[in-house]
C-alpha positions in Angstrom: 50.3 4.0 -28.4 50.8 6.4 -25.6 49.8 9.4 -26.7 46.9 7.9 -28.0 45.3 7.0 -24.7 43.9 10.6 -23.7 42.6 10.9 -27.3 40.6 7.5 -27.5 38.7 7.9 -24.0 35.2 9.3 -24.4 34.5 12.4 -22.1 30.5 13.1 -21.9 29.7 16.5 -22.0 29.2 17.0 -18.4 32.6 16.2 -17.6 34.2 18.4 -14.9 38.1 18.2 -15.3 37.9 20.0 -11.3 36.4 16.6 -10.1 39.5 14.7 -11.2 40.1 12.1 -13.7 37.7 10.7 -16.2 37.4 6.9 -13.9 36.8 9.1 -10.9 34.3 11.3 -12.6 32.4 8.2 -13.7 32.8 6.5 -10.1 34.5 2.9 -11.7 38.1 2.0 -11.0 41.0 1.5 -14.1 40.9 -2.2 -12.9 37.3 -2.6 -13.1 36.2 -5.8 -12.3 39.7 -6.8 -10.6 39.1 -4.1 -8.0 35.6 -5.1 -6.9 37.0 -5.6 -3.6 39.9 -3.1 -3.3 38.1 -1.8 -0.3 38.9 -5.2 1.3 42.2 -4.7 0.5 41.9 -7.5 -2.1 42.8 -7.7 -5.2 42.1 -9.9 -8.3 45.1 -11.5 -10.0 46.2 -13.9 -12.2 48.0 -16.3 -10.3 50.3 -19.2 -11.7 51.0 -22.4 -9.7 54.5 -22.5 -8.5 55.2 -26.4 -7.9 52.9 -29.4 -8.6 50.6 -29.8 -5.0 47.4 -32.4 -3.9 43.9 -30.6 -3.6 42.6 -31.8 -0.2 38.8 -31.5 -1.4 38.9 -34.0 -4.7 42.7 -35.4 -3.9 43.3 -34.7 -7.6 46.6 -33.1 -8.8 47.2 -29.9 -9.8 50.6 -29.6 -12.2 53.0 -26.8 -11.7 51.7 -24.0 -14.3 47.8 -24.3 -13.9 46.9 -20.5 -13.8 43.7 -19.5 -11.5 42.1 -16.3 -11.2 42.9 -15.4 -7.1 42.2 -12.7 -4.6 45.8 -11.5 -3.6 46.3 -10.1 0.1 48.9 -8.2 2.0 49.6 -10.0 5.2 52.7 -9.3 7.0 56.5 -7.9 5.6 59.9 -9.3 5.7 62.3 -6.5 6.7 61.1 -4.5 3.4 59.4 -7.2 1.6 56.4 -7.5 1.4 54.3 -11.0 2.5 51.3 -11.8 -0.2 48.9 -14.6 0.7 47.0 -15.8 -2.7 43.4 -17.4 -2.3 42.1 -19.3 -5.2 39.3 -22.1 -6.0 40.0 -25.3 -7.2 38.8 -25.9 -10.9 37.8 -29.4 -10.1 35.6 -29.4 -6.8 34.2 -26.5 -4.6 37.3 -26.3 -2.3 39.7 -23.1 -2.1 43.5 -23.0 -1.2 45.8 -20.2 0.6 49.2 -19.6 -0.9 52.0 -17.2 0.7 55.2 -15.9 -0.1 58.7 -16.7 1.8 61.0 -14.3 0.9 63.2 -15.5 3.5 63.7 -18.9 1.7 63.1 -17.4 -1.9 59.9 -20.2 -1.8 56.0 -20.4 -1.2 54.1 -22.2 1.6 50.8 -23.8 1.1 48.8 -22.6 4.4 45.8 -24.4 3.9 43.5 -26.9 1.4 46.1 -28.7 0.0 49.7 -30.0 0.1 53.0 -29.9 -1.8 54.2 -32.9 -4.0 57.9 -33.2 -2.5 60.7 -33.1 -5.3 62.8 -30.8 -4.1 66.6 -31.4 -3.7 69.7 -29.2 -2.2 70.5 -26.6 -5.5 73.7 -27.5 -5.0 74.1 -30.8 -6.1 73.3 -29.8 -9.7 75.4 -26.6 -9.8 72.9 -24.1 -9.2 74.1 -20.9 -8.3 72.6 -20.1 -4.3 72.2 -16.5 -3.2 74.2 -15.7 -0.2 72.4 -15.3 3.1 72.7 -12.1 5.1 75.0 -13.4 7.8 77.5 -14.7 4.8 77.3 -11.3 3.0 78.3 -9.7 6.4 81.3 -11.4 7.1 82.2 -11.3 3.3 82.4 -7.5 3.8 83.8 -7.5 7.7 86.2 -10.4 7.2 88.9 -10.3 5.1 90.0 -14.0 6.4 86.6 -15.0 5.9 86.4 -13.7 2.3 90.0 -15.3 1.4 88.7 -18.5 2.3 85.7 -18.4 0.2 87.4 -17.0 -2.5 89.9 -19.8 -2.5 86.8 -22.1 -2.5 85.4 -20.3 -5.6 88.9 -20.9 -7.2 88.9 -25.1 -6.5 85.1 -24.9 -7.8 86.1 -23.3 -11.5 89.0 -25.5 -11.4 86.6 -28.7 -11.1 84.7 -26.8 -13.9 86.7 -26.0 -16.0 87.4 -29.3 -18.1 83.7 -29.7 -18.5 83.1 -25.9 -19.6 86.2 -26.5 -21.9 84.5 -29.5 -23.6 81.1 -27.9 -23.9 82.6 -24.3 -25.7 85.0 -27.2 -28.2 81.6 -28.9 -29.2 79.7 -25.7 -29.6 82.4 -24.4 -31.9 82.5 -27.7 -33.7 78.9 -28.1 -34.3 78.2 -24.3 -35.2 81.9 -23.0 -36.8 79.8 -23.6 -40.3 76.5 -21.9 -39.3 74.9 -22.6 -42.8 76.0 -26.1 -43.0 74.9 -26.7 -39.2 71.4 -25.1 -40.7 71.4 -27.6 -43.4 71.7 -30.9 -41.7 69.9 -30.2 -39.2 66.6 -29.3 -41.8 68.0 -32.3 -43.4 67.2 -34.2 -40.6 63.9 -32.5 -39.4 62.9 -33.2 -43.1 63.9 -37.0 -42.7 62.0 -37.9 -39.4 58.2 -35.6 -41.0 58.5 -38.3 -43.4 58.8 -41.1 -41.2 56.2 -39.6 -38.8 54.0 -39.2 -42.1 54.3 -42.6 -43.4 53.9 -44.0 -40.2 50.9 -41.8 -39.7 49.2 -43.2 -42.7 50.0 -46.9 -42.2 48.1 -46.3 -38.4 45.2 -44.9 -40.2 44.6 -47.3 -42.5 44.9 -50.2 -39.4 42.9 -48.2 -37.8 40.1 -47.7 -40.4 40.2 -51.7 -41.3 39.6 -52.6 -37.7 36.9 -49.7 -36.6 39.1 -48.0 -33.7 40.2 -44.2 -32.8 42.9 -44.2 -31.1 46.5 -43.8 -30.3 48.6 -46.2 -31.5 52.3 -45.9 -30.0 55.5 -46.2 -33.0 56.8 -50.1 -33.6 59.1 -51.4 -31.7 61.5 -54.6 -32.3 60.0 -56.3 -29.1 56.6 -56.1 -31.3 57.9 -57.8 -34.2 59.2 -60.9 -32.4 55.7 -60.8 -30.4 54.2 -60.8 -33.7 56.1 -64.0 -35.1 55.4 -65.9 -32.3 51.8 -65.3 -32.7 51.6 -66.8 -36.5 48.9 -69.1 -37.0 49.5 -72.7 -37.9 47.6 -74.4 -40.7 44.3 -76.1 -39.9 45.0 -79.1 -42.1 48.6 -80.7 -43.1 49.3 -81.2 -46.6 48.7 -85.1 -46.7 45.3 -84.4 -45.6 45.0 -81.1 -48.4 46.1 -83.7 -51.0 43.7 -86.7 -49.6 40.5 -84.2 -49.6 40.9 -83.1 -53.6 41.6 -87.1 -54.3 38.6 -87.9 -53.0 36.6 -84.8 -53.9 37.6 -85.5 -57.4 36.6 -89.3 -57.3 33.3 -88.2 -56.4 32.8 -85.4 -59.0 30.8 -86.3 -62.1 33.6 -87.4 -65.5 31.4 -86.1 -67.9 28.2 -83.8 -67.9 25.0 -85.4 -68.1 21.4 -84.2 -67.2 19.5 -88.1 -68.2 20.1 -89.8 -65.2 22.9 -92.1 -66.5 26.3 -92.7 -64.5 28.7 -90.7 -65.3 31.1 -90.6 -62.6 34.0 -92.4 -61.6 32.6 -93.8 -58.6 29.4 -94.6 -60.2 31.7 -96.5 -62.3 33.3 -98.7 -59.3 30.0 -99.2 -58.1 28.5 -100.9 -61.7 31.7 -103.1 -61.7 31.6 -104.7 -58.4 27.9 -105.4 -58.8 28.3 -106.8 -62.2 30.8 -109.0 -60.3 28.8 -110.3 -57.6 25.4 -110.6 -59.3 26.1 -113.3 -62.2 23.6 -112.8 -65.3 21.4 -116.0 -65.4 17.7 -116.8 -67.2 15.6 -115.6 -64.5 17.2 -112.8 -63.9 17.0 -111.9 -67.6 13.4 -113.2 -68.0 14.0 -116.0 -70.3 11.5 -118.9 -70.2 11.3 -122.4 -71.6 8.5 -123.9 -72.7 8.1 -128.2 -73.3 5.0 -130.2 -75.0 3.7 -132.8 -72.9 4.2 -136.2 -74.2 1.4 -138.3 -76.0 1.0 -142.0 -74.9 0.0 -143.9 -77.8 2.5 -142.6 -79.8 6.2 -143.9 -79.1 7.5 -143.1 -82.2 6.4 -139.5 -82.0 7.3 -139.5 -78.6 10.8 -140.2 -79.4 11.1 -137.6 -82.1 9.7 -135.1 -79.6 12.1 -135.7 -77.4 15.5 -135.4 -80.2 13.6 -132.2 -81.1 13.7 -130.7 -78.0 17.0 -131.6 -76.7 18.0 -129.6 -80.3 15.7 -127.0 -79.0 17.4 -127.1 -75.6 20.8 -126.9 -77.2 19.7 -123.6 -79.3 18.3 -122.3 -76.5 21.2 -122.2 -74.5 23.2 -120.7 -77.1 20.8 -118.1 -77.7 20.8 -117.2 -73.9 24.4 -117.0 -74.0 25.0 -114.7 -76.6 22.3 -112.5 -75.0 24.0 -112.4 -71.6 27.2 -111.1 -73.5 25.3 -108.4 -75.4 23.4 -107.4 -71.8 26.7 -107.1 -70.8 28.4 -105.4 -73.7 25.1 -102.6 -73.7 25.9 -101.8 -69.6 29.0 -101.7 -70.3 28.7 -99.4 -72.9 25.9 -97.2 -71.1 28.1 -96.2 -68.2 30.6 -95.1 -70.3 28.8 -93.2 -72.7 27.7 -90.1 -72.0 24.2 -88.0 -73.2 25.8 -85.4 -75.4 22.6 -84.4 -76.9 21.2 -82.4 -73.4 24.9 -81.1 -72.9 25.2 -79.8 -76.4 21.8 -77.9 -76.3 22.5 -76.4 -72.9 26.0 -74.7 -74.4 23.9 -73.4 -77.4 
């Protein structure tokens, strides 16, 4: 694509190749917008965060990584290093923020607007290699006592090292001696857990649809299951009381079907027994009257006769109102016991 460059700029016809190249001709810069202030000695960069800092305008955080668009300045030099200060807005509030090189510690330094989130820790403790300093590479090349020493501490270093170093090459060959088979369980595996994650994916949505929410819900855990059977509910009612409710609901439900008015139901039934019990059947009741002829006075004979007659009538009398008490009796009997069949039968054709 290099040659191409010269070939794919446009030269107007006035161009003079005396005045110099083609972004000098036209008075703009090959940075163009970057170099706005150039004259400043200021230039436009993109600048990554190197640590995690505090903004001191909004206090919020800024992680390590966050890329902003800042005005880079040469301030100073170490020996033959240059210094670079970077200035840079915040993306959250109105505030701006100076950042400089070290080169002498191999760091930045925040110089003003906001403030470093300490985490740092000696490189040493977790086997980093250190770069030298200058007074140590000095006597490393003036002192040949001074470079035996160090040398023999190098030595007791890989000794410490080397188990660990030995382990770690043994596993490597183990796992990856058979490349393809390595390959294949681990796709085996990746394979396994996308269909877990998909399964468990649509479980959560469907939860999530019956109950109207969006949002995250976190994998199930054992802790959740016990959480989940201690919160079963108990039944409202026991089973005695279950098993009293349809007794008594089906005492009270009609035996038979009837639209005439009659009673028809077991309880209805209780009801007609106890009052046929308590309220005996007599004459009154029934609306049964007698009626006697008064006796005549000069008459004994007939007077006597009267009197046989209606003790007979009397007598009959009583019968007859006893045999009607037993038929009253047999008909209610018989009425709340019988059902209409007539208005049933219609209504099912």
């Amino acid at each position: 694509m290099g040659e191409r460059k010269g070939q794919n700029l446009y030269y107007p016809p006035d161009y003079d190749p005396k005045v110099g190249g083609l972004n000098k001709f036209m008075g703009t810069h090959a940075l163009r917008e970057r170099a706005r202030k150039l004259h400043m000695g200021i230039l436009i960069i993109r600048f990554e965060m190197p640590y995690n800092i505090w903004c001191d305008g909004c206090k919020n955080h800024i992680g390590m990584g966050v890329r902003y668009n800042a005005e880079k300045t040469k301030i100073g030099m170490y020996y033959s290093t240059p210094i670079y200060q970077f200035r840079m807005k915040c993306h959250l509030c109105d505030n701006h923020f100076e950042i400089k090189t070290d080169p002498a510690n191999l760091d930045y330094v925040i110089v003003s607007g906001a403030r470093r989130q300490e985490n740092r820790w000696d490189p040493t403790e977790n086997g980093q290699i250190v770069p030298e300093t200058k007074e140590t590479q000095k006597r490393l090349f003036d002192d040949a006592m001074f470079k035996l020493e160090h040398k023999t501490g190098d030595e007791d270093t890989s000794k410490l090292a080397k188990p660990r170093l030995g382990l770690l090459v043994g596993r490597n060959e183990m796992v990856w001696k058979d490349d393809y088979e390595a390959n294949c369980v681990l796709r085996r595996n990746f394979r396994k857990r996308r269909k877990e994650l998909e399964e468990s994916s649509v479980n959560d949505g469907l939860l999530l649809a019956k109950s109207s929410l969006d949002i995250n819900l976190l994998p199930e855990t054992d802790e959740d299951r016990n959480m989940a059977a201690l919160l079963a509910l108990r039944p409202s009612r026991t089973i005695e009381e279950k098993q009293s409710a349809v007794r008594s609901k089906i005492i009270n439900s009609p035996a038979l079907p009837s639209s005439s008015g009659l009673l028809t139901s077991f309880g209805g039934l209780k009801k007609e027994e106890s009052l046929s019990k308590t309220v005996p059947l007599t004459r009154n009741s029934l609306g049964i009257t007698i009626k006697r002829s008064k006796p005549n006075e000069n008459n004994n004979c007939s007077d006597t006769q009267t009197v046989g007659s209606n003790k007979e009538e009397l007598v009959s009398k009583d019968k007859l109102d006893h045999s009607a008490e037993l038929k009253t009796r047999n008909i209610e009997n018989k009425i709340s016991l019988v059902g209409d069949y007539s208005s049933s039968g219609e209504n099912s054709d």
